[in-house]
N, C-alpha and C positions, 0 to 999 in steps of 0.2 A: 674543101671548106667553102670556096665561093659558089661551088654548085650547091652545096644543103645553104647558104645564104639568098638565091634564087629561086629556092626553090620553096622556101620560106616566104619569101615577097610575093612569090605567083600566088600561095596559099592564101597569105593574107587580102592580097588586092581583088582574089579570086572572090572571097568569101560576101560583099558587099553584094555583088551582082548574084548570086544565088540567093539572097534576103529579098531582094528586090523582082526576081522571079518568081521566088516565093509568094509574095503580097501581086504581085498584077494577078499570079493565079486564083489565090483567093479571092481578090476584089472582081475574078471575072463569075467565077462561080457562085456568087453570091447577088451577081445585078449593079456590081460597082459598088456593094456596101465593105469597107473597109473591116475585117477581124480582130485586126491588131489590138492590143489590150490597152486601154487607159491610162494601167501604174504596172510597174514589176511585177505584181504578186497576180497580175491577169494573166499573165502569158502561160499558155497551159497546152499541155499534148494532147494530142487527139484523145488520149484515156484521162485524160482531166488531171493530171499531175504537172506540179508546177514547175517549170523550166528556168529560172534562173534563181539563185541562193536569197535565202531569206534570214532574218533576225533568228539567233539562237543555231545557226549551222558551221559548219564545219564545212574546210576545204582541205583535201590531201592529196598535192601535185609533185608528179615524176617528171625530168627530163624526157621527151619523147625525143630529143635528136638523135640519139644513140643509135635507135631503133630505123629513124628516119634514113639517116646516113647511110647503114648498114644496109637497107635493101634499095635505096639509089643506086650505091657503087654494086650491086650486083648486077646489074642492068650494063654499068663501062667496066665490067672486067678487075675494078680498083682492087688494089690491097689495104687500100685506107679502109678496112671496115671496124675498126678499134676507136675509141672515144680519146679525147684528147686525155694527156696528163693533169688535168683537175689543176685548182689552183696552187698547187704543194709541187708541182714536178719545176719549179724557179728555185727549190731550196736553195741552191748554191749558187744562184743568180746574184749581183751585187743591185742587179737592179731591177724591181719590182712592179713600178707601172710600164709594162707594155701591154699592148691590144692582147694580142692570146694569153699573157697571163690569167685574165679577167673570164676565159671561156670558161672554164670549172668552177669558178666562183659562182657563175650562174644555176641556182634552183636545182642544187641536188635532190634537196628533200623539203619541201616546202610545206608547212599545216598555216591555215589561215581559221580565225573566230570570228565570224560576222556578229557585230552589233548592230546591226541594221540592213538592208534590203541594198545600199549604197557605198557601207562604212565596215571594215574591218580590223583586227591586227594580225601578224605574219610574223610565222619566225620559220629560218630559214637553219638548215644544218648540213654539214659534211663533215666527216671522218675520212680521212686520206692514208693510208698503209700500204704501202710499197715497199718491195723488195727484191731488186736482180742480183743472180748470179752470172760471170759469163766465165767461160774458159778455154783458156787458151795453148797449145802448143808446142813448147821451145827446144832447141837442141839444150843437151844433157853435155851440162861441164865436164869433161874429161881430159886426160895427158896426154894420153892415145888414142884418141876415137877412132872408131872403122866406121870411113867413109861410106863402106857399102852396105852395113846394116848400122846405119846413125840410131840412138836411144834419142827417146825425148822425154821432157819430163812437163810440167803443168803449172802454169801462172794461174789464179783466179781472183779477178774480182767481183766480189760483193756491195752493193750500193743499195741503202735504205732510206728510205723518208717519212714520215709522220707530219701529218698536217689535223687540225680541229678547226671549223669556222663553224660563227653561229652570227647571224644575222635579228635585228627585232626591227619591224616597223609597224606604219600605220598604210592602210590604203584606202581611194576612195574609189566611187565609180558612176558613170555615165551611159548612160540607154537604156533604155522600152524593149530592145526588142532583142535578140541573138545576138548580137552584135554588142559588145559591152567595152567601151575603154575604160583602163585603171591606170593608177598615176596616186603617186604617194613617196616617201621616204625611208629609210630605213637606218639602222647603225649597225654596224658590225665591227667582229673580233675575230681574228685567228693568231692559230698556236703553231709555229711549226720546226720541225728541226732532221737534220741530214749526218749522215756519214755515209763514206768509202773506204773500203779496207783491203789490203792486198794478199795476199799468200804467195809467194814463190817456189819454184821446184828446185832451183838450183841455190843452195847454200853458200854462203864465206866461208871463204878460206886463203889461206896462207898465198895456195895456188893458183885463188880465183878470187882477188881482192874486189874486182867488179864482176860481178857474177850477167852472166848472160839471163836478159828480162825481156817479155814479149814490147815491153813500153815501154822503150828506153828516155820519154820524158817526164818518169818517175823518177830519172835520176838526175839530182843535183849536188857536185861537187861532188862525187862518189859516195852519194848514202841517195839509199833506194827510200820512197814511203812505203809506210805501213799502215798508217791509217789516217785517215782526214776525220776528223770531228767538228760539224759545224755550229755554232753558236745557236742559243735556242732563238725563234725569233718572233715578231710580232706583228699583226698586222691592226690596225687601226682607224677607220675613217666611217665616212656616212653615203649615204646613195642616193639621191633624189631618182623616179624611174615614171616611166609612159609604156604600156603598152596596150593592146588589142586582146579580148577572150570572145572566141564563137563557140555558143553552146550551140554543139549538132543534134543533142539528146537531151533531157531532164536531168537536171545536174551534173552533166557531163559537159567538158568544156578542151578547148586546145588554145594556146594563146602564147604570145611570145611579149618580151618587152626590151628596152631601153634603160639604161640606167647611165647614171656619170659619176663614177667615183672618185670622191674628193678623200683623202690620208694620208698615211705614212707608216712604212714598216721599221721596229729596232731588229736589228739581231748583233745577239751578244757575240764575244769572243769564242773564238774556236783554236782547235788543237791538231799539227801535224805530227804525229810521229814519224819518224824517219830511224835508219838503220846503216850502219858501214863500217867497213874492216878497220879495225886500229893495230899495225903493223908491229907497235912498241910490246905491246899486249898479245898479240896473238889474240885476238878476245874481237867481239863484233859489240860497238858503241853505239846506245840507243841516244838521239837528240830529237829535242821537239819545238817546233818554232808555230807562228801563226800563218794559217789560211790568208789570201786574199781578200779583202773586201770585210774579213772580222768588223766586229765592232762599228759597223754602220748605221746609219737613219738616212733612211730616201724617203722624199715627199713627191707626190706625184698628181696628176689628173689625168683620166685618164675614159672614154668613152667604152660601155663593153656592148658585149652581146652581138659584133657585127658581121656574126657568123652565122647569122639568123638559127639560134637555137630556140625549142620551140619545147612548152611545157604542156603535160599533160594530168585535166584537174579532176578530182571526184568529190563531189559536194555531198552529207549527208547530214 
């Protein structure tokens, strides 16, 4: 993560000094008369097409670190070549402003509507759907087992998460020439909610009132879980943001930014079910208590983006 933030910076600090090779070339090949355009709507490609967004266009920007990331780490051998967990893999965090929370939050899918050559609005979206299975292993409850050919039988958990964020702001913007800073606001809302649930291979019984489980810190006080349900929950706050856009092509743009988010998330109450022998009964008694951290509100502040993630835009 600190090398695609490096490598993000080199990008950016890089980008000035290629603008400014740019222009000594032209100012040589001209006799020192200067090319550069008067207003935004001057700046135009060698085929006469206008290079920075205008009144009445459209912007539609992808994450490009994914991509970034990914063929960095093939270069050091990394296995990081997978994107982070978006802003939804905290489901069951009790606590919501930290620095990598905030990585996924950033510019999944970004559409901007320019009202002017300077002035825009932006809404931002992600939809988050996860879902692991894992499984696992365990020796098979028996009276007699045979040590030399031991049965096993199969623990599995399943863990889900569902997240929705949608973002509205305003942005504005500065510079003549490739080189564009933007800087503006925004509000945002997300939706999001979790479970875990268990199966096990080895059954209750009479015999086997704790049954042998791959994760024996499912169990408390002799009842195993069975499934976590967690509260639905909520996110809430606003964003003030700065950053950088170099158009290398005609309405083609790469850019990254800054933002500081100011909120607070609820999330409601959630549900353990849990399982264990009842001796009186012969019979297995289902009980259900609360998660951790249920029923919370954290407020927070919290700076994102210092992973240098970097957006990739199409103007039309």
């Amino acid at each position: 993560m600190k090398k695609s933030f490096f490598f993000a910076s080199a990008l950016l600090m890089l980008i000035p000094n290629v603008v400014n090779a740019q222009e000594d070339f032209n100012n040589n090949s001209t006799g020192g008369t200067s090319t550069e355009p008067s207003s935004t709507s001057d700046l135009k490609s060698k085929r006469g097409f206008s290079i920075l967004p205008e009144a009445g266009e459209y912007a539609l920007g992808i994450s490009a670190t994914g991509t970034l990331r990914y063929f960095g780490n093939m270069f050091n051998t990394s296995n990081g070549n997978t994107p982070g967990n978006g802003p939804f893999g905290y489901a069951n965090s009790g606590n919501l402003f930290v620095e990598n929370n905030y990585d996924g939050l950033y510019t999944p899918i970004l559409l901007k509507k320019f009202v002017s050559s300077t002035k825009a609005y932006r809404l931002r979206l992600q939809l988050a759907l996860n879902s692991n299975t894992s499984a696992s292993y365990v020796a098979k409850d028996e009276l007699a087992p045979d040590n030399a050919y031991p049965k096993y039988v199969t623990d599995k958990q399943t863990s889900k998460s569902t997240g929705f964020l949608i973002a509205l702001g305003q942005e504005n913007r500065r510079g003549k020439h490739r080189v564009q800073g933007v800087y503006g606001a925004e509000a945002y809302l997300g939706i999001f909610s979790a479970s875990n649930s268990y199966n096990y291979g080895n059954p209750f019984s009479a015999n086997f009132p704790i049954p042998t489980i791959s994760n024996t810190g499912l169990y408390n006080n002799g009842a195993r879980t069975v499934k976590e349900t967690y509260g639905l929950g909520f996110i809430l706050g606003v964003r003030p943001y700065l950053g950088v856009e170099y158009f290398f092509a005609p309405k083609l743009s790469i850019g990254g930014e800054f933002g500081y988010n100011v909120g607070a998330s609820i999330r409601g109450t959630g549900v353990v079910k849990a399982e264990r022998w009842n001796p009186a009964t012969n019979s297995v008694d289902e009980i259900e208590t609360e998660p951790s951290g249920s029923g919370v509100i954290n407020y927070g502040l919290s700076i994102d983006n210092l992973n240098g993630s970097l957006n990739l835009l199409f103007h039309f």
